[in-house]
LUMLUMBA-520896 format. One record per residue (C-alpha): residue in three letters; z, y, x. Coordinates in Angstrom, 2 decimals. Example, Ala and Ser with C-alpha at 12.3 -4.5 7.8 and 13.67 -1.06 7.14 Angstrom:
BEGIN
+---------+---------+---------+---------+
: residuo :      c3 :      c2 :      c1 :
+---------+---------+---------+---------+
:     ALA :    7.80 :   -4.50 :   12.30 :
:     SER :    7.14 :   -1.06 :   13.67 :
+---------+---------+---------+---------+
//
This chain:
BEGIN
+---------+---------+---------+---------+
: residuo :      c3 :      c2 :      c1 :
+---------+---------+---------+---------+
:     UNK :    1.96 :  -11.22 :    8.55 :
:     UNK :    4.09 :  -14.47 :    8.00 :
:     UNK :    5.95 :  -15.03 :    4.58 :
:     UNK :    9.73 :  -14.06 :    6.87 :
:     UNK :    8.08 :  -10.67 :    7.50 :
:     UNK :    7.02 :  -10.21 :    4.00 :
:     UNK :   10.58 :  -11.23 :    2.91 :
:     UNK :   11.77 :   -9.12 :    5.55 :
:     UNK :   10.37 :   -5.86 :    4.18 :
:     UNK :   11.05 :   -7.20 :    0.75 :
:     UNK :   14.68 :   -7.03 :    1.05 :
:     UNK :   14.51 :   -4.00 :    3.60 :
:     UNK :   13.00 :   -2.08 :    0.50 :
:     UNK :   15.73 :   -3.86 :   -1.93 :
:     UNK :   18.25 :   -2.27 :   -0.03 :
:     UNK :   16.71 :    1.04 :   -0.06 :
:     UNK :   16.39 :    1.47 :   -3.47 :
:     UNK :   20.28 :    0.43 :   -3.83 :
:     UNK :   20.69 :    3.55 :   -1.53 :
:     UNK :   21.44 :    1.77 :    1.50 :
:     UNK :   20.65 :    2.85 :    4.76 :
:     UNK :   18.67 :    0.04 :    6.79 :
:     UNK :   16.75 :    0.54 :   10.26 :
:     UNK :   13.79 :   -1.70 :   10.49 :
:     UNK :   12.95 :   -3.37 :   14.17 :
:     UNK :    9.01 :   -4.39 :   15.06 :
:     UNK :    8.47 :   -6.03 :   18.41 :
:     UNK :    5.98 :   -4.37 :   19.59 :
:     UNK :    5.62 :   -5.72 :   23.13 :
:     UNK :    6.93 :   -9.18 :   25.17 :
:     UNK :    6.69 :   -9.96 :   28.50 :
:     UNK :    6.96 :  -13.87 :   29.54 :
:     UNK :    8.12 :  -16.48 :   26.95 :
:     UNK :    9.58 :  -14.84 :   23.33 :
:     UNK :   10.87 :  -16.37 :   20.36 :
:     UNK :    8.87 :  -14.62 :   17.74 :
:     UNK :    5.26 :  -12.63 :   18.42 :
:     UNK :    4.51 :   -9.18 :   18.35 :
:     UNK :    4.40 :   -7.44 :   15.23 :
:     UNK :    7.29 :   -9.51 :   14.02 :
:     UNK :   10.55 :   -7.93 :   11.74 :
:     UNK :   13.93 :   -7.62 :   11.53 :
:     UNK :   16.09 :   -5.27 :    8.97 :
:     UNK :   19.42 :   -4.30 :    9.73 :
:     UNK :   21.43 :   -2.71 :    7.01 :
:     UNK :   24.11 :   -0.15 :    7.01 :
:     UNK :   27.12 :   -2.67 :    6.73 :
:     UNK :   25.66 :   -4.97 :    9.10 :
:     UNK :   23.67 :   -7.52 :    7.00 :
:     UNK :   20.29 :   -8.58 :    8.37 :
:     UNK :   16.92 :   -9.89 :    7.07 :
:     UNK :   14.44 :  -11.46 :    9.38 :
:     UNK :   14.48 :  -12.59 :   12.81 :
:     UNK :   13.47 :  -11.71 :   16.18 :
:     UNK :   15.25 :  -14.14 :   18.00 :
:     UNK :   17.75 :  -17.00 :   18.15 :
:     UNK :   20.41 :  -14.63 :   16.89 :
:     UNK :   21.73 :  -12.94 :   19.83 :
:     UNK :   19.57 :   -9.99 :   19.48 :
:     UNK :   20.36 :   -9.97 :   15.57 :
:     UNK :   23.89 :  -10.15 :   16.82 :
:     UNK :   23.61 :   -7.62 :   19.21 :
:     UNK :   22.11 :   -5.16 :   16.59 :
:     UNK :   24.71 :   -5.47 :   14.59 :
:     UNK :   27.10 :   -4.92 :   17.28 :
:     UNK :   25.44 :   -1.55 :   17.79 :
:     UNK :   25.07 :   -0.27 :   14.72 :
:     UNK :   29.31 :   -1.60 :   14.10 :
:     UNK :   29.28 :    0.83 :   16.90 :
:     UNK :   27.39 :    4.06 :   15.21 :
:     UNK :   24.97 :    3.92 :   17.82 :
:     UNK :   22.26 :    2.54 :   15.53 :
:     UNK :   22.65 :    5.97 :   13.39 :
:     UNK :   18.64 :    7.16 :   14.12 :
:     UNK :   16.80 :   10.40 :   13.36 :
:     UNK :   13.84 :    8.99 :   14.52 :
:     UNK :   11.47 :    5.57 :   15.92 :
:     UNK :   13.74 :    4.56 :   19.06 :
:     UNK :   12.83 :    1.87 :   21.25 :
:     UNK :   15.26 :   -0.65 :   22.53 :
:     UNK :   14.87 :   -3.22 :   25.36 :
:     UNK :   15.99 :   -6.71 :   25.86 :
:     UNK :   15.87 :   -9.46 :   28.43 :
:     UNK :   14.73 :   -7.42 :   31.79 :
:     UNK :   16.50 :   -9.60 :   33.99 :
:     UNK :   17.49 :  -13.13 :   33.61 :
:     UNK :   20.96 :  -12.73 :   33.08 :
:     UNK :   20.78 :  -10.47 :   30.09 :
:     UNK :   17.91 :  -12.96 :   29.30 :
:     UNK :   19.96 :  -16.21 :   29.16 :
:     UNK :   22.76 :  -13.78 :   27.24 :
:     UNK :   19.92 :  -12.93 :   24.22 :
:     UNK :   18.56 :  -16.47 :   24.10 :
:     UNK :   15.29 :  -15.31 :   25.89 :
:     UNK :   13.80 :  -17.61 :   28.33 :
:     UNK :   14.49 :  -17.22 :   31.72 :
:     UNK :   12.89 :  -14.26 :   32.71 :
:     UNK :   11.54 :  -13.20 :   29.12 :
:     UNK :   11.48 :   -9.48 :   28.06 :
:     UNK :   10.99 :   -8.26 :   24.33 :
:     UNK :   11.19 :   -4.54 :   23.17 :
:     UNK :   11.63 :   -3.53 :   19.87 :
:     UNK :   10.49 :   -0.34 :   18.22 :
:     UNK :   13.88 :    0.60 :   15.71 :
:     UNK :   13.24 :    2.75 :   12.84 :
:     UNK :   14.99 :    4.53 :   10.09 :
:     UNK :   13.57 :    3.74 :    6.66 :
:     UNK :   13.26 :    6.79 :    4.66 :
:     UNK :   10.79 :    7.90 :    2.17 :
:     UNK :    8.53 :    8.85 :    4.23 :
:     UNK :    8.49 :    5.36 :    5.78 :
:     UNK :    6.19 :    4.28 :    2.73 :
:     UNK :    7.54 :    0.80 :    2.85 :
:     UNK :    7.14 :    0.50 :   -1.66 :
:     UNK :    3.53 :    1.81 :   -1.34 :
:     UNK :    2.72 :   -0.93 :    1.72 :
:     UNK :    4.48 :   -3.87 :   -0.54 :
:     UNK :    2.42 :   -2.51 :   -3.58 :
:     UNK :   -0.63 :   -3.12 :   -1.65 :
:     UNK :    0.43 :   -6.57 :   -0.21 :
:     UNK :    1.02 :   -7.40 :   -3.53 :
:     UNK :   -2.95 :   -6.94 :   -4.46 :
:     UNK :   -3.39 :   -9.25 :   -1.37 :
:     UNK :   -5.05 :   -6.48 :    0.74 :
:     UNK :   -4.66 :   -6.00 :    4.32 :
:     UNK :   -3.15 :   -3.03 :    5.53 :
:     UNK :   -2.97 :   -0.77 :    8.49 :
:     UNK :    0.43 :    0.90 :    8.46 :
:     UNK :    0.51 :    4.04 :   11.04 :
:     UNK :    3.85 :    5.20 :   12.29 :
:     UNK :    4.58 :    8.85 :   13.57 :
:     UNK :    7.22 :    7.68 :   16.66 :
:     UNK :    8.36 :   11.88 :   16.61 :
:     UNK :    8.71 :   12.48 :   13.10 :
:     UNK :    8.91 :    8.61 :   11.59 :
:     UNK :    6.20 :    9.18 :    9.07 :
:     UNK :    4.24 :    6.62 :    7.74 :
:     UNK :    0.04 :    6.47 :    6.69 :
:     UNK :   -1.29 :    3.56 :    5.19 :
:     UNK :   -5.33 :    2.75 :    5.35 :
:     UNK :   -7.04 :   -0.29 :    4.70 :
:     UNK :   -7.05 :   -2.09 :    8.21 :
:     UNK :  -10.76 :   -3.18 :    9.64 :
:     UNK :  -11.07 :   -6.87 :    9.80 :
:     UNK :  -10.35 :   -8.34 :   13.63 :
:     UNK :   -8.09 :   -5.36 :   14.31 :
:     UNK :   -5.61 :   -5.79 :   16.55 :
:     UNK :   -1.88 :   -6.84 :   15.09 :
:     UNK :    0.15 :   -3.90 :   17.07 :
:     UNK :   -1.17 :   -1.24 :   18.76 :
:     UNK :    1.93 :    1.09 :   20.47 :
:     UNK :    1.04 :    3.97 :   22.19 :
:     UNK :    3.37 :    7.09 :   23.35 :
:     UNK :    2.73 :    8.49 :   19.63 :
:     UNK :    2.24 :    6.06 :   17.54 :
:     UNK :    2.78 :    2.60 :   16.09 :
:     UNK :    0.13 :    0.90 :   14.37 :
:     UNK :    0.57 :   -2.40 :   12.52 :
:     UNK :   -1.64 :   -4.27 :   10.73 :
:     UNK :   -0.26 :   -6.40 :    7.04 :
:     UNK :   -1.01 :   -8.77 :    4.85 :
:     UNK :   -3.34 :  -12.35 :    5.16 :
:     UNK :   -4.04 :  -12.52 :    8.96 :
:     UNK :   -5.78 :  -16.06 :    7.74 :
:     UNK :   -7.69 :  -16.54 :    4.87 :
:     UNK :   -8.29 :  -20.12 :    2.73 :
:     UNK :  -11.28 :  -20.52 :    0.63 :
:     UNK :  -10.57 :  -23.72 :   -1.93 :
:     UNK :  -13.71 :  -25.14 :   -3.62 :
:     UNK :  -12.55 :  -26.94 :   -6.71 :
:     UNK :   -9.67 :  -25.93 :   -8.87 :
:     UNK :   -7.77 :  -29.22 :   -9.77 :
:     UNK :   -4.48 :  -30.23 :   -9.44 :
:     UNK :   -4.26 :  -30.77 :   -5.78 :
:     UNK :   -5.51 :  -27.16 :   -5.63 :
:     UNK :   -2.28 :  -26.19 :   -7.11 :
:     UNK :   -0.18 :  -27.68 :   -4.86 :
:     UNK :   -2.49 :  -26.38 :   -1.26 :
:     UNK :   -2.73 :  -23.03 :   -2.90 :
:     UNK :    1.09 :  -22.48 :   -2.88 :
:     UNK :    1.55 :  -24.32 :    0.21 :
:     UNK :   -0.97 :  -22.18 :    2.07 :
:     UNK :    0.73 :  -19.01 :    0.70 :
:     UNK :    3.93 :  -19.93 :    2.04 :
:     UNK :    2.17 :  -20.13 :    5.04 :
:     UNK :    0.55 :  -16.47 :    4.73 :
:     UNK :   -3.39 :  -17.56 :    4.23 :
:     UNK :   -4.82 :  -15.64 :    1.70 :
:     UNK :   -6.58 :  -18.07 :   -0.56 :
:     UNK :   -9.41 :  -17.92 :   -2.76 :
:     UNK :  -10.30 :  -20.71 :   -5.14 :
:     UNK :  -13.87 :  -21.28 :   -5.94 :
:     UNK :  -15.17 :  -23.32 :   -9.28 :
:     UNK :  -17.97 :  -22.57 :  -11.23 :
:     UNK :  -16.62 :  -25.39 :  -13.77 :
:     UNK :  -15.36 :  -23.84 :  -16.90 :
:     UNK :  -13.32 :  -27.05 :  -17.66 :
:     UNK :  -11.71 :  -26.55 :  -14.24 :
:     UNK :  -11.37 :  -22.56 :  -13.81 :
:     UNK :  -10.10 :  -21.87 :  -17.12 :
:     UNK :   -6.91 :  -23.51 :  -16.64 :
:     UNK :   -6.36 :  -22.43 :  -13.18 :
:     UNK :   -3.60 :  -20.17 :  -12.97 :
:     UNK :   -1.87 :  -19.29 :   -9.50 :
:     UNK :   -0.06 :  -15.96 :   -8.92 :
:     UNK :   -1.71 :  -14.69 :   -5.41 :
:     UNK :   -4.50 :  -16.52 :   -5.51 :
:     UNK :   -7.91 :  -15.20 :   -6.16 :
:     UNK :  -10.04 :  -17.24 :   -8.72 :
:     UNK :  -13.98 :  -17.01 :   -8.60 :
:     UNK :  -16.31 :  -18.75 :  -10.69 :
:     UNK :  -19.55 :  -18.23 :   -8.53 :
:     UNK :  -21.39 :  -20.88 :   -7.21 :
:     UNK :  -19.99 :  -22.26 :   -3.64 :
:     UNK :  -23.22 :  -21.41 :   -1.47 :
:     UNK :  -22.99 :  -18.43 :   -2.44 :
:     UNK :  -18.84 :  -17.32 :   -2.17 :
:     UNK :  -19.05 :  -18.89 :    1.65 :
:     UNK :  -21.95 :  -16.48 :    2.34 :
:     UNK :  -19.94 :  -13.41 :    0.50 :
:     UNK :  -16.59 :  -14.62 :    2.45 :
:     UNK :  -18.42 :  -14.18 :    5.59 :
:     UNK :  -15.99 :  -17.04 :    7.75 :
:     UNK :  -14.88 :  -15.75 :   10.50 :
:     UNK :  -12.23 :  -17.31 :   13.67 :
:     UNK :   -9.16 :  -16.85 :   11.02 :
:     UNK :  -10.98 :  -18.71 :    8.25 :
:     UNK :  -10.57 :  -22.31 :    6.85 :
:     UNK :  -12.76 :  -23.71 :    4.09 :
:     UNK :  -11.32 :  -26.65 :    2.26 :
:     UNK :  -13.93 :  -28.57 :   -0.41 :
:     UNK :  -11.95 :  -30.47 :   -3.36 :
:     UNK :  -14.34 :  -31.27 :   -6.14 :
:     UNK :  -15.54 :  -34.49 :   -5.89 :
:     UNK :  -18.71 :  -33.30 :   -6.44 :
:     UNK :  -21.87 :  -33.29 :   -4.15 :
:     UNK :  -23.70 :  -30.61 :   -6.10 :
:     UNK :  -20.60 :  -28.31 :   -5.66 :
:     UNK :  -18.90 :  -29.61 :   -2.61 :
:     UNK :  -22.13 :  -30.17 :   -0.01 :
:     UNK :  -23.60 :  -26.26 :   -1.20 :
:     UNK :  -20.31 :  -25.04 :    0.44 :
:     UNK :  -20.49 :  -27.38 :    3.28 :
:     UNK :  -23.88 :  -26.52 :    4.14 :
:     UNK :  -22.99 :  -22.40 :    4.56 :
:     UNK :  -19.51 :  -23.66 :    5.85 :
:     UNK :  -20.45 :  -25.67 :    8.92 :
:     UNK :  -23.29 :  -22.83 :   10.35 :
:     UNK :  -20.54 :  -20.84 :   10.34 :
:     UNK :  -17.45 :  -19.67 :   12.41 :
:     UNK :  -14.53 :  -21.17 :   10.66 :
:     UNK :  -11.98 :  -22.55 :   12.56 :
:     UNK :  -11.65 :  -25.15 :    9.79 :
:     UNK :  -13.96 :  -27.10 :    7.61 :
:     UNK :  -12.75 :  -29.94 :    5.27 :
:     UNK :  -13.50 :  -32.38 :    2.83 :
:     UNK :  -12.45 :  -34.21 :    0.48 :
:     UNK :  -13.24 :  -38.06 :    0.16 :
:     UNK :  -13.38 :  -41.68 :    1.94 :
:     UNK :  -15.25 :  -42.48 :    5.33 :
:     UNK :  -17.53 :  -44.29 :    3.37 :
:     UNK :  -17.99 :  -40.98 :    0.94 :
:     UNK :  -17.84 :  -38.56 :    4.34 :
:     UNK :  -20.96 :  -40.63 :    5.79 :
:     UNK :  -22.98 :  -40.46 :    2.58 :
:     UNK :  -22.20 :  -36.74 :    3.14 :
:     UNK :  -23.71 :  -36.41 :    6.62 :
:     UNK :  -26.40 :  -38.75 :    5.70 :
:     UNK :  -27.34 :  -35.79 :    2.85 :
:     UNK :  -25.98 :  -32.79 :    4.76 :
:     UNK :  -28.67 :  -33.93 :    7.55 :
:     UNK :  -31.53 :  -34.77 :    5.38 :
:     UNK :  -31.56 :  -32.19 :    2.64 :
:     UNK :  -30.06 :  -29.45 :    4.65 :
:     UNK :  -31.15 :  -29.86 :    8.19 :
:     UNK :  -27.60 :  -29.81 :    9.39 :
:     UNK :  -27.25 :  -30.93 :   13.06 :
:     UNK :  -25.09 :  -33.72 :   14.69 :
:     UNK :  -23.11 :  -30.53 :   16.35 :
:     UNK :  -22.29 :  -28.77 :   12.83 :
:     UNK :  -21.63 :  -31.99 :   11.35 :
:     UNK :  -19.13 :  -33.10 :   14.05 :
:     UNK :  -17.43 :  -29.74 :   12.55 :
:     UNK :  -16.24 :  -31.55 :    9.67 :
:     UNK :  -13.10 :  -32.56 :    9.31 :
:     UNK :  -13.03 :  -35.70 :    6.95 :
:     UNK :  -11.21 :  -37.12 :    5.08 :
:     UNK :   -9.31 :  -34.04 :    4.88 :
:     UNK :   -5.83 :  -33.65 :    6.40 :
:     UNK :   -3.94 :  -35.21 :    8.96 :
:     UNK :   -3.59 :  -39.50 :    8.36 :
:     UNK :    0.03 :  -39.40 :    6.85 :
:     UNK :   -0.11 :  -42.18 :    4.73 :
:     UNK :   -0.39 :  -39.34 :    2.12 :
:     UNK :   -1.50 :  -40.16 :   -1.67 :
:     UNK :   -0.53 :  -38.39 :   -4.10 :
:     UNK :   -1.47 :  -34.54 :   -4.37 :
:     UNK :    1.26 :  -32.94 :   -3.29 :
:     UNK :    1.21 :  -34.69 :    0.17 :
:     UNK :   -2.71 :  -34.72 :    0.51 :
:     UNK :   -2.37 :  -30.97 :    0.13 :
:     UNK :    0.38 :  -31.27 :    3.12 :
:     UNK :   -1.37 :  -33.67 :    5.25 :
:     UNK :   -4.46 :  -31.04 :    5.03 :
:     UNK :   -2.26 :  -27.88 :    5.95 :
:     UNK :   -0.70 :  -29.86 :    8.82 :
:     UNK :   -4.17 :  -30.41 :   10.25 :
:     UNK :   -5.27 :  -27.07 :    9.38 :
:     UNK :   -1.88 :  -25.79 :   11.26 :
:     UNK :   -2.60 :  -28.38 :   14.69 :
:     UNK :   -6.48 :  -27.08 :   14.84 :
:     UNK :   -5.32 :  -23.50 :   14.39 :
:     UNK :   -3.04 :  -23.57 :   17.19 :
:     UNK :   -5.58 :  -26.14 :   19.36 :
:     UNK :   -2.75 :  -28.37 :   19.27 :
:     UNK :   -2.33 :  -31.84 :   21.13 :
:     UNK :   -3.38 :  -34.63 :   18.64 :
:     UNK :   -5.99 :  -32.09 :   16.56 :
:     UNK :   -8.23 :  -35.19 :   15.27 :
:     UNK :  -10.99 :  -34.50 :   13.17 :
:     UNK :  -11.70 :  -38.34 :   12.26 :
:     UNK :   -8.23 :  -38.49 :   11.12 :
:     UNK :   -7.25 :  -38.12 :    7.21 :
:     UNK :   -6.14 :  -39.05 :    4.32 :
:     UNK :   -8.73 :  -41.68 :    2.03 :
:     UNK :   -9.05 :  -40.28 :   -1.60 :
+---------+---------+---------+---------+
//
């Protein structure tokens, strides 16, 4: 779940508790090009206003329309279509061709929407099931690699909360600033430092704070497709034991902080004292971050998440050997 979605049931649950009525809209399936993916939110309340996106604005607008018209006035989970041809396509700012359905729903208390933010809040991740013929709502904590939407005749599942997780070693200053940044983006970030000079002033609402040593939080965090790992310290003894773990395993990202001429000391140790190979080194992405001209913290920590953001989505110009020198 992206930050808009989180806003979106943010102020969808505002609204409630003002006792508004507001219908909630999930896409649950696209055919062809769509704006936004499946799984993604818009709320529409009772006198029109609307949180979230699902499109350009013409479906937004369209809603709106409807409900202007009473015929958004639900008992119950209704499905509504958009884009089957490419007229109406073209007219809802679909590409050509393009199809997106969206599953609307009444928010009531049954829909459980507090009780799923309360949990988001904790940073878990959450399966929400929805009853399509009564609109009741289950959470249960979701299995990791579960599916984002699942819509059958009966049911809606949706999975919340971090779909990408960010594990920090070091927790200085430019910590701070990637930590926030990679919220915004909806990682779920963990910051490791066993350094008592380092953790105890670390304070960053969200974020996860262990003091364990790095070998052993990459082995406990288990990386996985939807992880990066991100080292910050400075420091060999702390920076190469996460390394080591990070680069036999599956994260999409691995990163370090530190010159080329620091970055080939690394390798030289990572091969020699670890047993690394020339495959798991060519893993590492370092200097960190994308070459930006970046120096001070706040744009190192963007220059990383813009590299971290281009591998993710296998983007053209992904370049490991590019970075920022620090």
């Amino acid at each position: 779940m992206d930050n808009l979605d989180l806003g979106v049931l943010r102020t969808a649950a505002g609204w409630r508790a003002e006792g508004r009525g507001v219908v909630l809209g999930t896409i649950t399936r696209t055919w062809g090009s769509a704006p936004r993916p499946v799984g993604s939110l818009v709320a529409v309340r009772d006198d029109g206003q609307i949180a979230g996106s699902v499109s350009g604005g013409c479906i937004e607008d369209d809603l709106v329309a409807q409900l202007r018209a009473g015929s958004l006035t639900l008992a119950r989970p209704t499905p509504l279509r958009y884009g089957v041809g490419a007229e109406e396509a073209r007219r809802f700012g679909l590409p050509c061709g393009g199809t997106l359905e969206l599953m609307l729903e009444p928010l009531a208390p049954h829909s459980a929407v507090d009780a799923l933010l309360a949990r988001l809040e904790r940073g878990e991740r959450v399966q929400r099931r929805l009853d399509l013929t009564t609109g009741a709502v289950t959470l249960a904590d979701a299995d990791p690699g579960a599916d984002m939407l699942t819509l059958t005749d009966t049911l809606l599942v949706s999975h919340h909360g971090p779909q990408w997780r960010l594990l920090v070693i070091g927790a200085g200053q430019m910590t701070d600033y990637l930590a926030q940044m990679a919220l915004a983006l909806g990682y779920g970030v963990t910051v490791c430092d066993p350094r008592a000079e380092y953790a105890d002033g670390f304070h960053q609402a969200g974020v996860t704070l262990t003091r364990d040593m790095p070998d052993d939080v990459v082995t406990a965090f288990r990386p996985d497709g939807a992880t990066a790992i991100v080292a910050l310290t400075h420091d060999p003894k702390l920076d190469d034991l996460a390394l080591m773990e990070a680069l036999r395993g599956a994260a999409f990202y691995v990163g370090a902080i530190g010159s080329r001429v620091n970055q080939a000391k690394r390798r030289a140790r990572l091969a020699e004292h670890f047993g690394l190979t020339e495959a798991q080194l060519d893993r590492l992405h370092g200097p960190v971050g994308l070459d930006i001209g970046a120096r001070t913290p706040p744009e190192i920590a963007l220059s990383i998440l813009a590299e971290m953001t281009s591998v993710r989505y296998r983007a053209a110009g992904a370049r490991p050997e590019a970075g920022c020198v620090v």
